[in-house]
DRENDO-1510 file (C-alpha; in Angstrom, 1 decimal, always signed):
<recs>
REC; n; res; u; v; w
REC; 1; UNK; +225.7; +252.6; -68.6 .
REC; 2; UNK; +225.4; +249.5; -67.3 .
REC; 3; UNK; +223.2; +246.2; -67.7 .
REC; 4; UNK; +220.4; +245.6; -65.0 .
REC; 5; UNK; +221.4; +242.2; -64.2 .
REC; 6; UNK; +224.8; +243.1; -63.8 .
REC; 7; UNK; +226.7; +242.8; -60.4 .
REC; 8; UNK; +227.7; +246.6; -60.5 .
REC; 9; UNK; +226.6; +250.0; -61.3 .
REC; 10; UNK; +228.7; +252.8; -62.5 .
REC; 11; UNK; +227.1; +256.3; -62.8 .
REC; 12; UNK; +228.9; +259.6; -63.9 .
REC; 13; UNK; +228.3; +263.2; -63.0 .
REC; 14; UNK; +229.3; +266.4; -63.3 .
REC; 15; UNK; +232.7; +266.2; -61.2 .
REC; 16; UNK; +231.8; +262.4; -59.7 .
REC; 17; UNK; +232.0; +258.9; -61.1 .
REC; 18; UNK; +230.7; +256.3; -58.4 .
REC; 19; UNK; +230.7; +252.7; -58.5 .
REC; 20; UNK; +229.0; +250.5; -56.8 .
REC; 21; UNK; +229.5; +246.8; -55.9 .
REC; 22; UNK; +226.9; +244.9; -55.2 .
REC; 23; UNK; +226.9; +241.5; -53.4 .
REC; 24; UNK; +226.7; +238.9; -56.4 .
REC; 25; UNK; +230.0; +239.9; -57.3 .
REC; 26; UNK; +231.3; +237.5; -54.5 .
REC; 27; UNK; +230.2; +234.7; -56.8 .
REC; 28; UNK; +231.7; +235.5; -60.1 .
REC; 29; UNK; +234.8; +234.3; -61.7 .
REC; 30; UNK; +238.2; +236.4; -61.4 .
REC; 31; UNK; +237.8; +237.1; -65.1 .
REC; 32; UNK; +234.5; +239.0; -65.2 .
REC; 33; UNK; +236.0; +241.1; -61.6 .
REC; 34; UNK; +238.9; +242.0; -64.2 .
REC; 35; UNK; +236.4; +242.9; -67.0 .
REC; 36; UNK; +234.6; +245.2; -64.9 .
REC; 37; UNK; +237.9; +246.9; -64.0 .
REC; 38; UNK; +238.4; +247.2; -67.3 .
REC; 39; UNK; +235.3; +248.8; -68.4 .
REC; 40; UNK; +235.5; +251.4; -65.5 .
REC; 41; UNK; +239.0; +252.7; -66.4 .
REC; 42; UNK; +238.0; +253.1; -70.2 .
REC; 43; UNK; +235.3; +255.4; -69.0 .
REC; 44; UNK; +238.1; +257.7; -67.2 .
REC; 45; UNK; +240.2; +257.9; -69.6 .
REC; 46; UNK; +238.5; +260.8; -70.6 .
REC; 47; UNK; +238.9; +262.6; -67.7 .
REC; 48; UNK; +241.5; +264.8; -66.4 .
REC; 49; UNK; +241.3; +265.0; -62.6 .
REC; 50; UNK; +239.0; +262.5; -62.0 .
REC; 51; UNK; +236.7; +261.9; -58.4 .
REC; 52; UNK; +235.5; +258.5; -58.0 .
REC; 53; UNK; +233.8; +257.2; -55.3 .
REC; 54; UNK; +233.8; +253.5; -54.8 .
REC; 55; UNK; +230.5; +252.3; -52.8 .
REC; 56; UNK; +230.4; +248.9; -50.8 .
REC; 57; UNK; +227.4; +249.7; -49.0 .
REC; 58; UNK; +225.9; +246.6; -50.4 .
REC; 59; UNK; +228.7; +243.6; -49.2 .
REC; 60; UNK; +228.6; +242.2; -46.5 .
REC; 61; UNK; +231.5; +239.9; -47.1 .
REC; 62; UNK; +234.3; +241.5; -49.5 .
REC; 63; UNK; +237.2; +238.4; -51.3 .
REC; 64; UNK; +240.6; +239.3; -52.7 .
REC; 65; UNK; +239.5; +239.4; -55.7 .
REC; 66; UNK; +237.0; +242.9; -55.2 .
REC; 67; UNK; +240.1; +244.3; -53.2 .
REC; 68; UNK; +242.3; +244.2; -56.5 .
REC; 69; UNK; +239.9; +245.9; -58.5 .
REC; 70; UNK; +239.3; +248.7; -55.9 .
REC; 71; UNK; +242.9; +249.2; -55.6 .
REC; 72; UNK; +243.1; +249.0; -59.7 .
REC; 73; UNK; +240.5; +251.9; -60.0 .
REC; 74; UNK; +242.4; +253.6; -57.3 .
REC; 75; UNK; +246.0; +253.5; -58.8 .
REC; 76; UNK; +244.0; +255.1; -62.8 .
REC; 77; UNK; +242.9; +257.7; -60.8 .
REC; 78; UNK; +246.2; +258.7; -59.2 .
REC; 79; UNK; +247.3; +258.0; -62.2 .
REC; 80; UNK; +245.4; +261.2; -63.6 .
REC; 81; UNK; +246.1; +263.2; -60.2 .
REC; 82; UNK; +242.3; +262.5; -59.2 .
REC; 83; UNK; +240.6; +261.5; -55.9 .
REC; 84; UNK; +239.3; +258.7; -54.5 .
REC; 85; UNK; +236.7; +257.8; -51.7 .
REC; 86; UNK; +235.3; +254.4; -50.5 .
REC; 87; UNK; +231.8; +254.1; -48.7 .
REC; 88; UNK; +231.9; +251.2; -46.3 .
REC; 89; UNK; +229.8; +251.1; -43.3 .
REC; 90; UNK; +230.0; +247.5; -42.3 .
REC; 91; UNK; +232.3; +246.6; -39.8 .
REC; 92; UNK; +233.5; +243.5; -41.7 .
REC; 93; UNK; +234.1; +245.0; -44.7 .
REC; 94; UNK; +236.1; +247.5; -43.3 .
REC; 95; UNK; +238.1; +245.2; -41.2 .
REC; 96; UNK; +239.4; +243.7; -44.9 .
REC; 97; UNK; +240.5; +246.9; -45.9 .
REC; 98; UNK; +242.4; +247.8; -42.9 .
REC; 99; UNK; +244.2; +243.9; -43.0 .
REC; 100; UNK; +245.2; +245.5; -46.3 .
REC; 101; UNK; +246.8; +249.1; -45.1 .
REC; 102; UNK; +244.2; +250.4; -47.4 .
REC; 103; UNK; +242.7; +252.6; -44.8 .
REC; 104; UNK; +245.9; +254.4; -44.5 .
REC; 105; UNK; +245.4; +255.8; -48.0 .
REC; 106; UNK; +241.5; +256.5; -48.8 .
REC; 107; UNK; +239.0; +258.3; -47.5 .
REC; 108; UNK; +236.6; +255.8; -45.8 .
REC; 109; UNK; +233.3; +257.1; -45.0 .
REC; 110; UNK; +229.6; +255.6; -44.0 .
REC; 111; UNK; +227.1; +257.4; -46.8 .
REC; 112; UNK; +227.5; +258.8; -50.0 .
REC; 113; UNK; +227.2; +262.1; -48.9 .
REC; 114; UNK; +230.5; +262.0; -46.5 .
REC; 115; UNK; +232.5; +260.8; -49.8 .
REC; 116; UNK; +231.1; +263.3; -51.7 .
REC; 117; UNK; +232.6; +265.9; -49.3 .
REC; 118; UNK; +235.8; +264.0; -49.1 .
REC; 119; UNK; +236.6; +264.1; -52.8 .
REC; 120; UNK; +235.8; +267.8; -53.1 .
REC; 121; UNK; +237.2; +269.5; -50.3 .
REC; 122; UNK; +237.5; +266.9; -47.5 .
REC; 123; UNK; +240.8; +265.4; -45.0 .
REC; 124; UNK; +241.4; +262.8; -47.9 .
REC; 125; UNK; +242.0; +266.0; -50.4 .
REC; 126; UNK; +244.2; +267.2; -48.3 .
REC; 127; UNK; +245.9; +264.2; -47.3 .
REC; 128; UNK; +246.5; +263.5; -50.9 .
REC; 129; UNK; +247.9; +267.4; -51.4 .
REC; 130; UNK; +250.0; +266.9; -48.4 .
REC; 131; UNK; +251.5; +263.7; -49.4 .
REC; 132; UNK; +252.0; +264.5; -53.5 .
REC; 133; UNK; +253.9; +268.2; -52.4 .
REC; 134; UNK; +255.9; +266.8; -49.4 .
REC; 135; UNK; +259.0; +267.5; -51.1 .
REC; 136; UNK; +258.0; +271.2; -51.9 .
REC; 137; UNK; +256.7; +272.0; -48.8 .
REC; 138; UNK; +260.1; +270.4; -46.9 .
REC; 139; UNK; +262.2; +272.9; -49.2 .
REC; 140; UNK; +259.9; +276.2; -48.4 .
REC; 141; UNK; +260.0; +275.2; -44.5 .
REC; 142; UNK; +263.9; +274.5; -44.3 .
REC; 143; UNK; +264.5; +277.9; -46.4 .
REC; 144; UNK; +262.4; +279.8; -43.9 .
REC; 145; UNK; +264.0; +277.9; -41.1 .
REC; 146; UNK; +267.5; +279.1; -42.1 .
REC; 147; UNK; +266.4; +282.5; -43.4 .
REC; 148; UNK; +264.9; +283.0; -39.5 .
REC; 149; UNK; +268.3; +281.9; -37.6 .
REC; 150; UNK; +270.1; +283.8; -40.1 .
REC; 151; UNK; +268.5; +286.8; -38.5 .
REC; 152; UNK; +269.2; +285.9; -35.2 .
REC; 153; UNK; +272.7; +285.2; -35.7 .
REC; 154; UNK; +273.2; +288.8; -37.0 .
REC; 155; UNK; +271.2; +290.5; -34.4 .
REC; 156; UNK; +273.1; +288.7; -32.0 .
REC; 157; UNK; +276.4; +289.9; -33.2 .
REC; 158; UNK; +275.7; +293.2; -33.6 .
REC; 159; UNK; +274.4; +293.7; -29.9 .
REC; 160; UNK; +277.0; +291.7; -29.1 .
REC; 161; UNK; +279.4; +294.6; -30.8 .
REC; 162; UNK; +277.3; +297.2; -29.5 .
REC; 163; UNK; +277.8; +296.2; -25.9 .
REC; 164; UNK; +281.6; +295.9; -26.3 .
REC; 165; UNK; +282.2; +299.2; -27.4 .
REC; 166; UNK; +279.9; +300.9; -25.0 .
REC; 167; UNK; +282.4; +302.3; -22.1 .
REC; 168; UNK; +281.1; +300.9; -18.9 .
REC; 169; UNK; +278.5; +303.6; -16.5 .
REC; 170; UNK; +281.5; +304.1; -13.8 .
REC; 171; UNK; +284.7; +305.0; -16.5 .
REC; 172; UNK; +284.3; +308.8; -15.8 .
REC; 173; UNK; +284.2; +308.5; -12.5 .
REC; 174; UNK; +286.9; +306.3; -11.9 .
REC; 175; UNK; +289.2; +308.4; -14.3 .
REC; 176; UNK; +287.9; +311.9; -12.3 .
REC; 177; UNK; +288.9; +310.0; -9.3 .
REC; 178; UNK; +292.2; +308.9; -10.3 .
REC; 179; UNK; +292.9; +312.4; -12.1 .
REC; 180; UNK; +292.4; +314.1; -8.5 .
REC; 181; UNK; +294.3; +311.7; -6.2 .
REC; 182; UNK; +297.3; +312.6; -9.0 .
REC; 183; UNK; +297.0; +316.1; -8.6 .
REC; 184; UNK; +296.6; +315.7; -4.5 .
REC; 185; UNK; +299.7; +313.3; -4.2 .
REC; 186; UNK; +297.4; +310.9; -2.1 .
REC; 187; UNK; +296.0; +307.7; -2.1 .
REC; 188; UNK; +292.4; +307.8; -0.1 .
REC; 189; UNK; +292.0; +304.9; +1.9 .
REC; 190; UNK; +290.2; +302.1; -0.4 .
REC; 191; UNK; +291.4; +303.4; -3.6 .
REC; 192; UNK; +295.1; +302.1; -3.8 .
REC; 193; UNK; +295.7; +300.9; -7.3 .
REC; 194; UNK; +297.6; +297.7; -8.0 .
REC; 195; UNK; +300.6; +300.2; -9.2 .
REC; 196; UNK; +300.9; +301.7; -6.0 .
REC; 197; UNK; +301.0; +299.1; -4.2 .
REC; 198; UNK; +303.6; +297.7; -6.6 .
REC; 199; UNK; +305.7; +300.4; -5.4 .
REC; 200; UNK; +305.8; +300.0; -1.7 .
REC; 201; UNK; +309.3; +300.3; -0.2 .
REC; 202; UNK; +310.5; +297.0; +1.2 .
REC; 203; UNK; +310.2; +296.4; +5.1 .
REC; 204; UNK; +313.8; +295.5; +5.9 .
REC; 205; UNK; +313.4; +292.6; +8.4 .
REC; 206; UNK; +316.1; +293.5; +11.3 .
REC; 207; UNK; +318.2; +290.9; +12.2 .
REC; 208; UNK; +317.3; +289.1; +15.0 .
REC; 209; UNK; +319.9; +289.6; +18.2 .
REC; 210; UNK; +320.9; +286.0; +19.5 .
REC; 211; UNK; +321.1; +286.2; +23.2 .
REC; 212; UNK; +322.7; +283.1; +24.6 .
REC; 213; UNK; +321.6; +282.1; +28.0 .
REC; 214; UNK; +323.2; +281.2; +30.9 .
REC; 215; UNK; +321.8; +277.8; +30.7 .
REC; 216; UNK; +323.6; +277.3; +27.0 .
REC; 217; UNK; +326.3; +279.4; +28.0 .
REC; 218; UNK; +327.1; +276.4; +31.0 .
REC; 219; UNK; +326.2; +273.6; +28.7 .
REC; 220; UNK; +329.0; +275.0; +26.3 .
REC; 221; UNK; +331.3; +275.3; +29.2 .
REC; 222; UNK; +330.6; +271.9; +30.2 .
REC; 223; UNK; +331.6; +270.2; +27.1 .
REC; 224; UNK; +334.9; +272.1; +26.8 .
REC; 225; UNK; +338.3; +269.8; +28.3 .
REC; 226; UNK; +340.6; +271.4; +31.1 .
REC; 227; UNK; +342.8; +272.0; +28.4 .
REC; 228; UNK; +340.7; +274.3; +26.5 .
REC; 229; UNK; +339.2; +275.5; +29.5 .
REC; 230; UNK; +342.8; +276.9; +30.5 .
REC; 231; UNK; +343.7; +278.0; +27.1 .
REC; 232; UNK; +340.7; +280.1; +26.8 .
REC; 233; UNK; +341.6; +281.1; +30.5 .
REC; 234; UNK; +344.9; +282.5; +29.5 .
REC; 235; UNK; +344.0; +284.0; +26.1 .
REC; 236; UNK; +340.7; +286.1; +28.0 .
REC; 237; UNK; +342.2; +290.0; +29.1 .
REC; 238; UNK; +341.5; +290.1; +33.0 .
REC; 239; UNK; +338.5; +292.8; +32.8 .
REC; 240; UNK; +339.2; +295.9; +34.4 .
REC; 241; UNK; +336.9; +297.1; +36.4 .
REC; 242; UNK; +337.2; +294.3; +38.4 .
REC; 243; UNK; +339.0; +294.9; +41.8 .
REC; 244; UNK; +342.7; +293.5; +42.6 .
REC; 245; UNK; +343.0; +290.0; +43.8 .
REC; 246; UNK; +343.4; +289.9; +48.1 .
REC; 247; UNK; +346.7; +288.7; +49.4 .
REC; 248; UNK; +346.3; +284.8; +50.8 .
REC; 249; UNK; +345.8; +285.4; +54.8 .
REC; 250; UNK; +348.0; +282.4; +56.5 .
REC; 251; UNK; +346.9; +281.3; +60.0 .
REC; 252; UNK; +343.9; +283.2; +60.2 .
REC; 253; UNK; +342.7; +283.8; +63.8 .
REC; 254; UNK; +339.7; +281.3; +64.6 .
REC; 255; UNK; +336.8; +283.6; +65.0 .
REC; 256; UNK; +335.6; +284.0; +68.8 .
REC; 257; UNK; +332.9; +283.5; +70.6 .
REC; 258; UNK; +330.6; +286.7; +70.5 .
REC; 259; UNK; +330.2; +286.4; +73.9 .
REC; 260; UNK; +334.1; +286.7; +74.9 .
REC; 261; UNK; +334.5; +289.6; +77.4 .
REC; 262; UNK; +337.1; +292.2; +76.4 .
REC; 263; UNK; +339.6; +291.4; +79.0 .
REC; 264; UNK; +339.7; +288.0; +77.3 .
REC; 265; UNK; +340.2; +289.4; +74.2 .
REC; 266; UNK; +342.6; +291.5; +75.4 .
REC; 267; UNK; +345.1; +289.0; +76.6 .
REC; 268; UNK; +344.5; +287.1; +73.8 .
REC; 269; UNK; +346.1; +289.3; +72.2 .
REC; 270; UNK; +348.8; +290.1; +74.3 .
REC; 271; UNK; +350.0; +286.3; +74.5 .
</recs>
């Protein structure tokens, strides 16, 4: 559908339309790059979910100008909810798209054959699936999400009520325990209850006898005057068991030698 001598080809097939820029194109004028652009989107227009493939096999250079057009076939075909593959296997070429960001959104293979793939059932499909349903697909995963802890949440509770009104294993024989030691009228040993030992009769603390020792008893009587200690003198009842006071002996006889003979003694006494 297009002239020999002309700087591109576009072919269409079944389920493909490919175009292919060819070197010259680097030496024509802005206008005829937008003519060509214009030709190639009149020839979609007819189609509903269109697959283009956009070859640069042939460049070894690639100007702005070529980059606006790709990107102008690229936006029609999006436009109609189609796919779009570029075939680039020069390094330099492919350096100008990815200056551009443009690798982040086409397919970018080395033959014909790899775009092929990538337009039918390929990663860029896919990506392009991913990317035009990511709102759907965000919705259906957050539902699920929520349905999912919804269900934990309930199963949770619900053993969580189970538990708490199971009795606990050792109840019965606790209460069998406690049913007999009330019967018996005894505690065992280890199985006082905080009642029962609530109810422990109170140890009376005796009082504590104060015995004064001599040694405070004469530091008392120390610091008591003459007067108080004859006052207390007077008022004290003379005990009694205590034996009668001995008459006062006046002029004593001097106690004698032990070795006095009893004729001394005698007359000693005489005299």
């Amino acid at each position: 559908m297009t002239a020999p001598d002309a700087p591109f080809r576009f072919t269409q097939e079944e389920n493909v339309s490919i175009l292919v820029l060819q070197q010259e194109l680097n030496n024509v004028q802005w206008g005829e790059i937008d003519s060509i652009g214009t030709q190639v989107l009149n020839a979609l227009a007819d189609r509903t979910h269109p697959n283009v493939i956009v070859d640069l096999s042939q460049l070894n250079y690639m100007g702005s100008a070529m980059v606006a057009l790709i990107v102008r076939v690229w936006k029609a075909t999006m436009a109609r909810k189609g796919k779009l593959a570029v075939v680039c296997p020069h390094d330099g070429v492919r350096e100008v798209l990815k200056l551009a960001s443009l690798d982040k959104h086409w397919a970018i293979t080395n033959t014909q054959a790899e775009a092929r793939k990538a337009v039918g059932a390929g990663a860029a499909s896919h990506k392009l699936n991913v990317d035009q349903s990511s709102d759907g697909n965000a919705w259906k995963v957050a539902a699920v999400l929520s349905t999912t802890l919804l269900l934990i949440v309930v199963v949770g509770g619900l053993i969580y009520a189970f538990r708490g009104n199971q009795p606990p294993e050792n109840s019965n024989v606790e209460e069998t325990e406690q049913v007999e030691v009330e019967e018996d009228g005894l505690v065992p040993e280890g199985f006082e209850s905080e009642e029962s030992a609530s109810f422990e009769e109170p140890v009376i603390d005796e009082p504590e006898m104060k015995v004064e020792t001599n040694e405070t008893a004469v530091e008392e009587a120390a610091t008591e005057t003459p007067a108080e200690t004859a006052k207390t003198a007077a008022e004290a009842p003379a005990p009694s068991d205590m034996p009668p006071a001995l008459p006062e002996v006046k002029n004593a006889p001097t106690e004698t030698d032990s070795t006095d003979s009893p004729e001394e003694t005698t007359e000693n006494k005489e005299e």
